[in-house]
BATITOR-730728 format. One line per 10 residues: their letters; for each residue x, y, z of C-alpha. Coordinates in nm, 2 decimals, padded with zeros to 4 digits, always signed. Example, Ala and Ser with C-alpha at 12.3 -4.5 7.8 and 13.67 -1.06 7.14 Angstrom:
REM BATITOR-730728
as = +01.23:-00.45:+00.78; +01.37:-00.11:+00.71
REM end
This chain:
REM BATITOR-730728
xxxxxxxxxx = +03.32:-05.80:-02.87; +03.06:-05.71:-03.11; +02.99:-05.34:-03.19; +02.73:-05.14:-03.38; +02.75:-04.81:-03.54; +02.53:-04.53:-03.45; +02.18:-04.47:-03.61; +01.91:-04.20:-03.62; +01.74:-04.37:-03.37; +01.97:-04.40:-03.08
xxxxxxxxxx = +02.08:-04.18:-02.82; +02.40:-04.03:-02.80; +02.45:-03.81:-02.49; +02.69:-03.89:-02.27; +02.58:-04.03:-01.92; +02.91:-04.04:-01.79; +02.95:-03.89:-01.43; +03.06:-03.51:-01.37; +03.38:-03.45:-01.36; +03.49:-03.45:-00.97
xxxxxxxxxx = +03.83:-03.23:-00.99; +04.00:-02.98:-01.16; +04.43:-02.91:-01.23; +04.63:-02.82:-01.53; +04.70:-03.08:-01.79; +05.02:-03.21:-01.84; +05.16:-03.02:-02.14; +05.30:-03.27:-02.37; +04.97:-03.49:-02.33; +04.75:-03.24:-02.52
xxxxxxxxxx = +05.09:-03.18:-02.79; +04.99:-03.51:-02.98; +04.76:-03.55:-03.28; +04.45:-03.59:-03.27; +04.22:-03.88:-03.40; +03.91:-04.03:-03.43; +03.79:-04.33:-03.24; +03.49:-04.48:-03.34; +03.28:-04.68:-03.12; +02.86:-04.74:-03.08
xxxxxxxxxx = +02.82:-04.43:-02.84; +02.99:-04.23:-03.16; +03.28:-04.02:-03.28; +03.52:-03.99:-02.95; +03.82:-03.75:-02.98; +04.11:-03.89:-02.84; +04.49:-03.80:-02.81; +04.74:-04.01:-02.95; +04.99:-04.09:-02.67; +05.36:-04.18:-02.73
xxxxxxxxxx = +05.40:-04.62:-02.67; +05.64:-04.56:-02.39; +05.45:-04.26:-02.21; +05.40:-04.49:-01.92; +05.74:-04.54:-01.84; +05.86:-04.17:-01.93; +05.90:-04.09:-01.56; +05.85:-03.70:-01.48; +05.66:-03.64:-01.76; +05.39:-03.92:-01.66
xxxxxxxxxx = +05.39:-03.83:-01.31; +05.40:-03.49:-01.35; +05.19:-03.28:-01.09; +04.87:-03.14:-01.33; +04.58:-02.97:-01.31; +04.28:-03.19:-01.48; +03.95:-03.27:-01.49; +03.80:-03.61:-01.34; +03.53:-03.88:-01.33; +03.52:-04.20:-01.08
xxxxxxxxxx = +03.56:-04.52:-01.21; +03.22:-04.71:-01.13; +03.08:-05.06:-01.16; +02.79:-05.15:-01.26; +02.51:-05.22:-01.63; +02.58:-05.10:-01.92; +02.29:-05.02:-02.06; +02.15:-04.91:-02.44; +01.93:-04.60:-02.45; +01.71:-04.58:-02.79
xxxxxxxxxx = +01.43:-04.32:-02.86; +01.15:-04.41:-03.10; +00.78:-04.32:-03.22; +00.48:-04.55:-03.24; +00.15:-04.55:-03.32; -00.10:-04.67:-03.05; -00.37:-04.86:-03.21; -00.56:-05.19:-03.24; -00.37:-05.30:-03.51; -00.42:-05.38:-03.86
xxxxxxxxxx = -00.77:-05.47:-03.96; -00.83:-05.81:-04.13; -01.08:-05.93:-04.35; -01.34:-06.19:-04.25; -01.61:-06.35:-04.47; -01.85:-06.68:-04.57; -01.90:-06.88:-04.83; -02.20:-06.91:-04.81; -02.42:-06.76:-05.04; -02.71:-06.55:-04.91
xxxxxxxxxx = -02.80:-06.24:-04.79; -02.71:-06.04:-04.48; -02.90:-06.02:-04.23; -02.75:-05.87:-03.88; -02.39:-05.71:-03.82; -02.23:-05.64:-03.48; -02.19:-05.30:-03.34; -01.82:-05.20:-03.44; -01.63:-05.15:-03.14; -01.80:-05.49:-03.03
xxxxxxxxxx = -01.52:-05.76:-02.94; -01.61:-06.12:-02.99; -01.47:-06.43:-02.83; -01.51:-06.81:-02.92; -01.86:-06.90:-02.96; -01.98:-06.56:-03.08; -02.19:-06.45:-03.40; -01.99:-06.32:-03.65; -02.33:-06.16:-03.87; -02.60:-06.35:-03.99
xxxxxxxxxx = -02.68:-06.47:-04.34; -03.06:-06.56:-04.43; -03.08:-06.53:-04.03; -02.86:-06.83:-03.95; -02.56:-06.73:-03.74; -02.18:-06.74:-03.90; -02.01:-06.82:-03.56; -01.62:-06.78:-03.45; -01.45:-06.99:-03.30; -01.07:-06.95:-03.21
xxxxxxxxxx = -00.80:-07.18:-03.38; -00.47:-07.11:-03.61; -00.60:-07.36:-03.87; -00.86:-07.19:-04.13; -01.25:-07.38:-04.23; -01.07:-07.57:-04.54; -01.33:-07.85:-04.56; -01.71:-07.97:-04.45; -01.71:-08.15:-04.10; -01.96:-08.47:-04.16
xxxxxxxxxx = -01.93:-08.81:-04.03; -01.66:-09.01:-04.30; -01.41:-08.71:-04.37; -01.04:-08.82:-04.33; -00.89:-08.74:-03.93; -00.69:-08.47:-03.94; -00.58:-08.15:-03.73; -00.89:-07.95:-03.79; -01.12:-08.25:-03.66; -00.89:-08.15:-03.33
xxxxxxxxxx = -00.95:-07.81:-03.35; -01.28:-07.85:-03.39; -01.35:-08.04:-03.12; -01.11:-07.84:-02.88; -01.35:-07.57:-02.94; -01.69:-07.73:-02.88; -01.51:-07.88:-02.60; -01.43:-07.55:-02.46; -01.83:-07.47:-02.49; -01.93:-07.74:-02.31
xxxxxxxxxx = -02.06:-08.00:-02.57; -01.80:-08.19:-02.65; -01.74:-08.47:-02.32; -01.44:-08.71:-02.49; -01.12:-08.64:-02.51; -01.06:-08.43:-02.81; -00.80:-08.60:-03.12; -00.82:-08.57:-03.48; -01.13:-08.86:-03.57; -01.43:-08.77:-03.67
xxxxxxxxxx = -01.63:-09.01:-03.43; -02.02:-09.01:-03.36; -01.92:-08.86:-03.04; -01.84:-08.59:-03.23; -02.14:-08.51:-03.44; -02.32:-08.56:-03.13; -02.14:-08.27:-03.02; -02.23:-08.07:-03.32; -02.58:-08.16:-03.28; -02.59:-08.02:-02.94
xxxxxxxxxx = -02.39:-07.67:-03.05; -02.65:-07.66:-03.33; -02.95:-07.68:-03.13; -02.81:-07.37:-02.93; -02.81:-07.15:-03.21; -03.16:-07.23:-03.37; -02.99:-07.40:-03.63; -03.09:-07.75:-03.80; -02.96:-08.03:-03.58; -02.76:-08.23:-03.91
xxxxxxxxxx = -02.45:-08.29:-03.70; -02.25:-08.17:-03.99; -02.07:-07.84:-04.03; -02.05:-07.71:-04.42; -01.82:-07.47:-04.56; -01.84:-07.11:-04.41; -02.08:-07.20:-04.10; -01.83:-07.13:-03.89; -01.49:-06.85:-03.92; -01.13:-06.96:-03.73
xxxxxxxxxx = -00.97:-06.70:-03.64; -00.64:-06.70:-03.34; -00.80:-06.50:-03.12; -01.08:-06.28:-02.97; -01.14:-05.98:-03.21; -01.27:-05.65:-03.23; -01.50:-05.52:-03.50; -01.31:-05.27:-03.66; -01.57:-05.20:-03.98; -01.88:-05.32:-04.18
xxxxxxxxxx = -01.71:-05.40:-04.54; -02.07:-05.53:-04.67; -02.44:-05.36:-04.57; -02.76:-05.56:-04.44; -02.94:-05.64:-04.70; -02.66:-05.70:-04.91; -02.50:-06.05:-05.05; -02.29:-06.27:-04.85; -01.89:-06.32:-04.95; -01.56:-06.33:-04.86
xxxxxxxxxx = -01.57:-05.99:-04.70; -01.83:-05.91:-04.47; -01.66:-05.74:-04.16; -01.29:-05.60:-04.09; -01.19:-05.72:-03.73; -00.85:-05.61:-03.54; -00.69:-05.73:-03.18; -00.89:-05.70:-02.87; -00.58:-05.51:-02.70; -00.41:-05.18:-02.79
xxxxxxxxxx = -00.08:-05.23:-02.89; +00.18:-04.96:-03.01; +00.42:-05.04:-03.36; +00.70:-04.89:-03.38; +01.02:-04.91:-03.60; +01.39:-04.91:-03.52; +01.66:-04.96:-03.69; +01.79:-05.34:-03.80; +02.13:-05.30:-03.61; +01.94:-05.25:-03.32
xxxxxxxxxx = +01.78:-05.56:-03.27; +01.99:-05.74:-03.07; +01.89:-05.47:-02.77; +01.55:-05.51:-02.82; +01.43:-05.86:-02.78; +01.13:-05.97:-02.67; +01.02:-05.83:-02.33; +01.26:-05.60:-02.32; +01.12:-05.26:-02.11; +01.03:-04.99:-02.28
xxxxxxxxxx = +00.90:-04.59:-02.14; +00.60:-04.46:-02.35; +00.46:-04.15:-02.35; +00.08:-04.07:-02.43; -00.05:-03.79:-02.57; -00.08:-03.53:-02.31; +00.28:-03.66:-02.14; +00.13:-03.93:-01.95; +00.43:-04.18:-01.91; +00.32:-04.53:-01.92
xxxxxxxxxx = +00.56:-04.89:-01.89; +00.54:-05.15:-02.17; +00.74:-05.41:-02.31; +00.81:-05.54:-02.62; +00.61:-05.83:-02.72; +00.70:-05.97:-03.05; +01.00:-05.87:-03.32; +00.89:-05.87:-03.70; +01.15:-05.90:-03.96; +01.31:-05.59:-04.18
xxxxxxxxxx = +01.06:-05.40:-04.39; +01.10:-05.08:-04.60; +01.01:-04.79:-04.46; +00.97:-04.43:-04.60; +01.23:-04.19:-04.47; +01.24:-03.82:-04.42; +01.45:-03.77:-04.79; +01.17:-03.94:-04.97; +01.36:-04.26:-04.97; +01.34:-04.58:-04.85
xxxxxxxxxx = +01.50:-04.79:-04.58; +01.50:-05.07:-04.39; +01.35:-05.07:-04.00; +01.29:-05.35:-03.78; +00.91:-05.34:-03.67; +00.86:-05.40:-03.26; +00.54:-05.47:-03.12; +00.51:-05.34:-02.75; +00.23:-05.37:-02.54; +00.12:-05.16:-02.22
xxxxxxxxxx = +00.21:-05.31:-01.88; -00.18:-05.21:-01.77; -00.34:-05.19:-02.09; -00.61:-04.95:-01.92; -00.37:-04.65:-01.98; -00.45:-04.61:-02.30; -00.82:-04.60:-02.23; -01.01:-04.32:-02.48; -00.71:-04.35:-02.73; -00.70:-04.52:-03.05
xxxxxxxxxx = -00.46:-04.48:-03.34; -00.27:-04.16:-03.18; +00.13:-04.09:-03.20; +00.33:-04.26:-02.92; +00.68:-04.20:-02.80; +00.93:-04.43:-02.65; +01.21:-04.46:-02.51; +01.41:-04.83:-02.50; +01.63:-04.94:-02.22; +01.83:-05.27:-02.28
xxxxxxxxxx = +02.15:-05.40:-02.04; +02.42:-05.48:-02.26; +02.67:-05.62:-01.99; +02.57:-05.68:-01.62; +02.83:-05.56:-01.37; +03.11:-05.42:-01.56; +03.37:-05.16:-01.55; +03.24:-04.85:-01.68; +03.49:-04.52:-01.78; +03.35:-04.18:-02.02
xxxxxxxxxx = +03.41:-04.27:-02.33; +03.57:-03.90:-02.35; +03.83:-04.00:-02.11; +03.96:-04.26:-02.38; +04.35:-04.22:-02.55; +04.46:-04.40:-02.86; +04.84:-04.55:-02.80; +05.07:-04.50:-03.09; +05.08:-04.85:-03.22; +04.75:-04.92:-03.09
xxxxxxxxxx = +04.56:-04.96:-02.80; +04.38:-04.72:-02.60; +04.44:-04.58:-02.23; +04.31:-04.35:-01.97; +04.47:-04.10:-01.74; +04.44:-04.22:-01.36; +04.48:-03.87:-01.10; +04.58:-03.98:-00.75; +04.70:-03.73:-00.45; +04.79:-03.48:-00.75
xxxxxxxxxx = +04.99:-03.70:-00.98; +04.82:-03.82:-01.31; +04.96:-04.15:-01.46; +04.88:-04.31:-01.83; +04.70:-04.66:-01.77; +04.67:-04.87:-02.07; +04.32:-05.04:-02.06; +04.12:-05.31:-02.27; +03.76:-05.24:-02.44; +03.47:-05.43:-02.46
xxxxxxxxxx = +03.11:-05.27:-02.55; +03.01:-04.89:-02.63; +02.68:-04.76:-02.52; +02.51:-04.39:-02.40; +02.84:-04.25:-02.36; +03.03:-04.53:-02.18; +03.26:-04.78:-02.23; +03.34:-05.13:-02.08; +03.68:-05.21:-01.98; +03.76:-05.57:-02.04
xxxxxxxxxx = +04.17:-05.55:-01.90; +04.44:-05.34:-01.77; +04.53:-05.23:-01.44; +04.20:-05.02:-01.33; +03.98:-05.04:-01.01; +03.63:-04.88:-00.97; +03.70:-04.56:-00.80; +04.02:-04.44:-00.96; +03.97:-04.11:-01.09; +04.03:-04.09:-01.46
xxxx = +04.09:-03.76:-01.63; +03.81:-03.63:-01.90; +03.81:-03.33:-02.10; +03.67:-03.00:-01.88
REM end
């Protein structure tokens, strides 16, 4: 079984049950050394226990007075606390290159979809439409066939003046098309596209800022657009990632303690990230987005926190991870209490998590009582 060692950013506190009764430990089971077992739910304090203690008759079945948990059944689940930031996201860039001067800018705050004006240059419109590939070339009847022919033609499609099928060919068909679009937007009707008419982007956007003034020139940076929907970014640590895939659930809290579900949405790779000596260190960026997105109405780029919930085994045996004993020799066991007599049961381990362990083997049932510290 894979394990992973304990970071800043998970919790540690126990969620084992209470214990349920109360006698005097046997004697020579607290005499042994102590040592340290290490597992993901952290440093557990066990007693060593003599190989043979489970054949040692009296002393194993000794009548004691102890503390204990039931046995259960059930997930095993992964609790990690983390901060975000709520936000649109990072701005990006968008431009022409076209030369000229500007003419009109949106509103910031104003989201634009496929179709939309961009800003104006000389009064002509530079329009978005939605694609992954970028405006790397002129569309004019003769140009090669290729993926952005599609693309474009997708898109006009989509707007209702494209009728054929779309594919990669430059066809009359399509500068029909492009006529059509053109006479829309007041523009001349050459059924050709050049260079910087027209912005790709994946998406809707949202004008974030102006990065040139009316009145000024045209260039590669004209407005700063960001995602249509609030997300929240957050950073855990890289160990954790395989308890936070994508849609896992995760508990956010607003700013003024509303609590609000979300799920993470995408999983970036390992980046640096200052810590609180000054330093840097590694953390695995999440991306989660609100379950109703109109939580987070009147907020924008405010402090978040979380807290992730991932099930690490479905329907296993679950025991304290205080109620663990290392075996001389190796090994670990438990103390099982029934009608007053306590007995040493070796067990087999799987995963760690919140203060529990899974047991893989040995002779244990859900609802034996197992002895835990009081």
């Amino acid at each position: 079984m894979t394990e992973h060692s304990p970071t800043e950013d998970q919790m540690t506190d126990a969620a084992a049950p209470q214990p349920a009764r109360r006698r005097r430990r046997t004697p020579w089971l607290i005499a042994g050394a102590c040592v340290a077992v290490l597992g993901i739910a952290g440093a557990v304090l066990a007693v060593t226990l003599p190989a043979s203690s489970k054949d040692d008759g009296d002393a194993a079945n000794a009548t004691a007075d102890v503390a204990t948990t039931p046995v259960v059944r059930g997930d095993l689940t992964e609790r990690v606390r983390l901060n975000g930031r709520l936000g649109h996201g990072s701005p990006q860039e968008l431009g022409t290159s076209l030369g000229g001067t500007i003419t009109w800018l949106p509103d910031t705050g104003a989201v634009l979809d496929r179709g939309a004006t961009l800003f104006r240059v000389d009064d002509d419109p530079v329009v978005l439409l939605t694609g992954a590939l970028p405006m790397w070339r002129g569309f004019a009847e003769g140009m090669d066939d290729g993926p952005d022919v599609l693309q474009l033609e997708q898109n006009l499609a989509v707007l209702g003046f494209f009728e054929r099928e779309p594919d990669e060919e430059f066809a009359g068909s399509t500068a029909h098309a492009i006529e059509r679009w053109q006479r829309s937007l007041g523009l001349e009707e050459t059924g050709a596209i050049e260079p910087g008419r027209i912005v790709f982007a994946p998406a809707a956007v949202r004008v974030a800022q102006h990065k040139a003034q009316i009145g000024g020139g045209a260039g590669a940076s004209v407005i700063a657009v960001s995602d249509t929907v609030k997300r929240v970014t957050a950073f855990i640590a890289p160990n954790l990632e395989p308890i936070a895939p994508v849609g896992t659930p995760v508990q956010l809290t607003l700013p003024g303690g509303a609590t609000v579900p979300g799920t993470v949405s995408a999983v970036g790779a390992p980046v640096e990230q200052d810590d609180d000596q000054g330093g840097k260190k590694l953390k695995l960026p999440l991306t989660i987005t609100l379950d109703d997105p109109a939580a987070a109405d009147g907020l924008d780029d405010v402090t978040v926190n979380g807290e992730l919930t991932a099930v690490r085994r479905e329907d296993a045996l679950l025991v304290p991870v205080t109620a663990l004993l290392a075996r001389t020799g190796g090994g670990f066991a438990v103390e099982v209490e029934a009608d007053g007599v306590v007995e040493t049961v070796p067990i087999e381990l799987g995963l760690f998590a919140d203060g529990l362990v899974e047991v893989t083997g040995g002779e244990l049932e859900a609802g034996d009582e197992v002895v835990v510290p009081e």
